[in-house]
NUVODO-674577 format. One line per 5 residues: number of its first residue (from 1); their letters; for each residue z, x, y of N, C-alpha, C, O. Coordinates in Angstrom, 2 decimals, padded with zeros to 5 digits. Atoms other than C-alpha are relative to their C-alpha. Layout:
<sites>
NUM) a) Z,X,Y,Z,X,Y,Z,X,Y,Z,X,Y  ...
</sites>
This chain:
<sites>
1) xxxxx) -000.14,001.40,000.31,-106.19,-132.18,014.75,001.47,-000.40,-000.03,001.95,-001.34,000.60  -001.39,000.06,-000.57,-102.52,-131.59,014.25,001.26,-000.38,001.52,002.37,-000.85,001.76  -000.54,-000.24,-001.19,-102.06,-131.07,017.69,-000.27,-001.54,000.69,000.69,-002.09,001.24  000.58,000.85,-000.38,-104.08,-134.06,018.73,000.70,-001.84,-000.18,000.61,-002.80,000.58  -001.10,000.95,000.32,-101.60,-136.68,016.86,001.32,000.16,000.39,002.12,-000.76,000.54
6) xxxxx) -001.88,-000.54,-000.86,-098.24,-135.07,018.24,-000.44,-000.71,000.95,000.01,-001.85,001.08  000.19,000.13,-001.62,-099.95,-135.36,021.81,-000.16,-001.62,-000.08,000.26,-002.24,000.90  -000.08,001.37,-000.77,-100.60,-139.08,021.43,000.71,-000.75,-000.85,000.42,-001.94,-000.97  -001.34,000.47,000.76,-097.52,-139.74,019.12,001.05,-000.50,001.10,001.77,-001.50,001.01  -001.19,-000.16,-001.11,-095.37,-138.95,022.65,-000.55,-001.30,000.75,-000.82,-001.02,001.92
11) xxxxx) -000.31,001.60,-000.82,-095.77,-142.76,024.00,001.52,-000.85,000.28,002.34,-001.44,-000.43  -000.89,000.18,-000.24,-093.53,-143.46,026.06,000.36,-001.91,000.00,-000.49,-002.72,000.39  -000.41,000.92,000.76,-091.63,-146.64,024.87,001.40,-000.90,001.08,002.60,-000.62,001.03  -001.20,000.49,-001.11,-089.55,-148.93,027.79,000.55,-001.14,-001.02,-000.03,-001.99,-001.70  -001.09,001.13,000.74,-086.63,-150.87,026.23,-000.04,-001.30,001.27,-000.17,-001.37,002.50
16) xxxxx) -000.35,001.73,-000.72,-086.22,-154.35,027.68,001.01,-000.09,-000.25,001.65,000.21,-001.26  -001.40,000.24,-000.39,-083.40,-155.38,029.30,000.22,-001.04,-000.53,-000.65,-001.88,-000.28  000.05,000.95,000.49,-082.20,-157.81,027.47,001.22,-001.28,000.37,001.45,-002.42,-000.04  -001.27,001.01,-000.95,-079.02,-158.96,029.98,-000.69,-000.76,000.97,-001.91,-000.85,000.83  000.55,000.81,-000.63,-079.68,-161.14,032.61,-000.10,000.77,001.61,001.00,001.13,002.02
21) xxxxx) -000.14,-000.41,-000.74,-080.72,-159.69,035.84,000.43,000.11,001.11,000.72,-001.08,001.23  -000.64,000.28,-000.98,-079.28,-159.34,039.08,-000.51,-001.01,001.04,000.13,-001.14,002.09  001.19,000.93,-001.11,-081.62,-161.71,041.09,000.80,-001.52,-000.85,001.45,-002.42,-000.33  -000.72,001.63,000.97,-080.40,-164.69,038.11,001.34,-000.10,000.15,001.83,-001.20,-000.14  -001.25,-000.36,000.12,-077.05,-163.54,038.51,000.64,-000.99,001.73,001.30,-002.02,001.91
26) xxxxx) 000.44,000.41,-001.32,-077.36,-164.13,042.30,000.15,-001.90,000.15,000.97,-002.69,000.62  000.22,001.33,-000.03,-078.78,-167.43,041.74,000.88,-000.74,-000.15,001.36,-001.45,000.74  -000.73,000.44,000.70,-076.62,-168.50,039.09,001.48,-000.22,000.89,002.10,-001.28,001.01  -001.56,-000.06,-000.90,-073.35,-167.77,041.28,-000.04,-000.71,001.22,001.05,-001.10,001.64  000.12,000.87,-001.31,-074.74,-169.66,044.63,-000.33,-001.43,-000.91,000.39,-002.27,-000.36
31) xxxxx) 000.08,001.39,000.67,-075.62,-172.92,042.34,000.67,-000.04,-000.62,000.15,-000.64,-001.56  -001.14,000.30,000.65,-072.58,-172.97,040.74,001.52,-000.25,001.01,002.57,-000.79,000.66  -000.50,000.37,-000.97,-070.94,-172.96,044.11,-000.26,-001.16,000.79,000.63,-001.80,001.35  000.61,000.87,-000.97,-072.87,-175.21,045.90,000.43,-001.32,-000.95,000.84,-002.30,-000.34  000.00,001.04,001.10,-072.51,-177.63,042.41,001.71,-000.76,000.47,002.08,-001.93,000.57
36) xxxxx) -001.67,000.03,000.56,-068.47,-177.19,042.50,000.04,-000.26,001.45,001.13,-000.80,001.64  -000.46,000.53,-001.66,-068.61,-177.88,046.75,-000.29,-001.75,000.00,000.29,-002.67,000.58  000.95,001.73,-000.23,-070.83,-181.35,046.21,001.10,-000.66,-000.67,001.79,-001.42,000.02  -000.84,000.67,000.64,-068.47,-182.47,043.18,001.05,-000.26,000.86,001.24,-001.41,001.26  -001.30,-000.54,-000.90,-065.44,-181.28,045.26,000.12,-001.16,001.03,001.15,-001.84,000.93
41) xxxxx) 000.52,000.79,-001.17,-066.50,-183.48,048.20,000.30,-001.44,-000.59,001.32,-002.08,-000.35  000.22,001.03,001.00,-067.49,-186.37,045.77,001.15,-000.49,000.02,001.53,-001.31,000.85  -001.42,000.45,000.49,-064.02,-186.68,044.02,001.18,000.01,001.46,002.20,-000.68,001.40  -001.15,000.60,-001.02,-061.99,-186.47,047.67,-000.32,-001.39,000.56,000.44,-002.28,000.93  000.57,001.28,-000.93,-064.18,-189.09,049.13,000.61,-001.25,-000.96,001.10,-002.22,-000.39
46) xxxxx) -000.18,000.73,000.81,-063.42,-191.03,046.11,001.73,-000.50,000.17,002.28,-001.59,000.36  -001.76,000.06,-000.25,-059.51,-190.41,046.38,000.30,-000.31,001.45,001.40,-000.77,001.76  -000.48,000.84,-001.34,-059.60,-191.33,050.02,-000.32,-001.13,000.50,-000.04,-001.63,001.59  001.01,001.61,-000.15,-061.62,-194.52,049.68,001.53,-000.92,-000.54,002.01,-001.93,-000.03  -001.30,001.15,000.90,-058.37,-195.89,047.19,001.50,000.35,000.81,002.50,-000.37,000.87
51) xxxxx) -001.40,-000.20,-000.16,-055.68,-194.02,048.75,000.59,-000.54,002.06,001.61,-000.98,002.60  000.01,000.27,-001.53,-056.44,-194.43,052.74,000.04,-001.13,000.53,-001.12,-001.54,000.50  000.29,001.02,-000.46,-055.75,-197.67,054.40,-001.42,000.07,000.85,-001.99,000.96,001.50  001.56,-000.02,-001.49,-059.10,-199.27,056.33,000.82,000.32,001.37,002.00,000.48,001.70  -000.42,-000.47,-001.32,-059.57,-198.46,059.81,000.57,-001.08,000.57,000.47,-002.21,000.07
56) xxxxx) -000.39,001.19,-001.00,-057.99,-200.49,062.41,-001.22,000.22,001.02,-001.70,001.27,001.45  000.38,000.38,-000.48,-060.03,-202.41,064.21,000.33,000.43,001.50,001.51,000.65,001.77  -000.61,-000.22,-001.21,-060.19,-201.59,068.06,000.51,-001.12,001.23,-000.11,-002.09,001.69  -000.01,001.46,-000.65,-058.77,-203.83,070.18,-001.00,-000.89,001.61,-001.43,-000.40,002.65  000.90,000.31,-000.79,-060.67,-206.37,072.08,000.63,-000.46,001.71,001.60,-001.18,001.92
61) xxxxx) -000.38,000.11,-001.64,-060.52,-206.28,076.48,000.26,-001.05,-000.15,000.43,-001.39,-001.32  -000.58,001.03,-000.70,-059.52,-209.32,078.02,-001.01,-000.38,000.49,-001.29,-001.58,000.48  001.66,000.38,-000.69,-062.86,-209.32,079.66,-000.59,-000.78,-000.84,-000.86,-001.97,-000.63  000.59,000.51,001.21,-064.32,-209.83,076.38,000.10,-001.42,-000.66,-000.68,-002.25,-001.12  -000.38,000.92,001.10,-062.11,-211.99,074.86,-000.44,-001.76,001.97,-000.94,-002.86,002.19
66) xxxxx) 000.24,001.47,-001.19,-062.43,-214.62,078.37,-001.60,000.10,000.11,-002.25,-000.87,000.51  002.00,000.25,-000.16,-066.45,-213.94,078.38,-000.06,-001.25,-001.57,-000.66,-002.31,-001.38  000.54,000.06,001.05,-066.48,-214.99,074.48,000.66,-001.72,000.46,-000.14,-002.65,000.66  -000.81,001.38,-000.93,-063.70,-218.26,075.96,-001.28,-001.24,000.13,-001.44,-002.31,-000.44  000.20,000.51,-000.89,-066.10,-219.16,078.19,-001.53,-000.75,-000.56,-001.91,-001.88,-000.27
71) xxxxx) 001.24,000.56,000.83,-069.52,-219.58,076.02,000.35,-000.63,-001.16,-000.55,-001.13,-001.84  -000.85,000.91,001.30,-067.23,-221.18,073.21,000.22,-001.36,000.30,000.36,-002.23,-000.56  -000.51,001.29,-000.81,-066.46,-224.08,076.11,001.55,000.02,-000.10,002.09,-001.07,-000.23  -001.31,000.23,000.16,-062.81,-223.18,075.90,000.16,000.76,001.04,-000.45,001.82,001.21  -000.20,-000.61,-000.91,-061.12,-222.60,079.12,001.18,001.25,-000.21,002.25,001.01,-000.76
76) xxxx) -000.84,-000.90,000.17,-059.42,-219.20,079.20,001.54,-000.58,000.36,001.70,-001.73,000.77  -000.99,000.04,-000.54,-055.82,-218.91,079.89,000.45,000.73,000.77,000.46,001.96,000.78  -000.68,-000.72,-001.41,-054.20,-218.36,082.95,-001.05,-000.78,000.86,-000.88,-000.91,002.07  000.85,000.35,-000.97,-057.17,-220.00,084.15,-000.39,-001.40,000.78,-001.25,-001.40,001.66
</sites>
């Protein structure tokens, strides 16, 4: 009977990990990158919206500008 309580005394007993595992770790370190790239992005766009003059406009042909003339009823020049 002695023997019979030793033998099912020996249960084996797994500790839990109680750090965080390498798979969360993983995670944790690509969404904390990806977080700090979006912000990153964010705040230049922001600083180049105040700091960058607008674009310039491209300039308009000659074609253009005597087509637009011509449906306005104003005779081009030169013409």
């Amino acid at each position: 009977m002695a023997e019979q309580f030793a033998e099912s005394n020996n249960v084996i007993i797994e500790e839990v990990n109680k750090g965080l595992n390498p798979g969360m770790i993983v995670l944790l370190v690509v969404a904390t990158t990806l977080l700090l790239f979006f912000v990153g992005n964010y705040a230049l766009y922001l600083y180049a919206q105040k700091t960058l003059p607008p674009k310039k406009k491209k300039p308009v042909s000659k074609k253009k500008l005597k087509r637009e003339k011509l449906k306005q009823g104003v005779s081009a020049p030169g013409e």
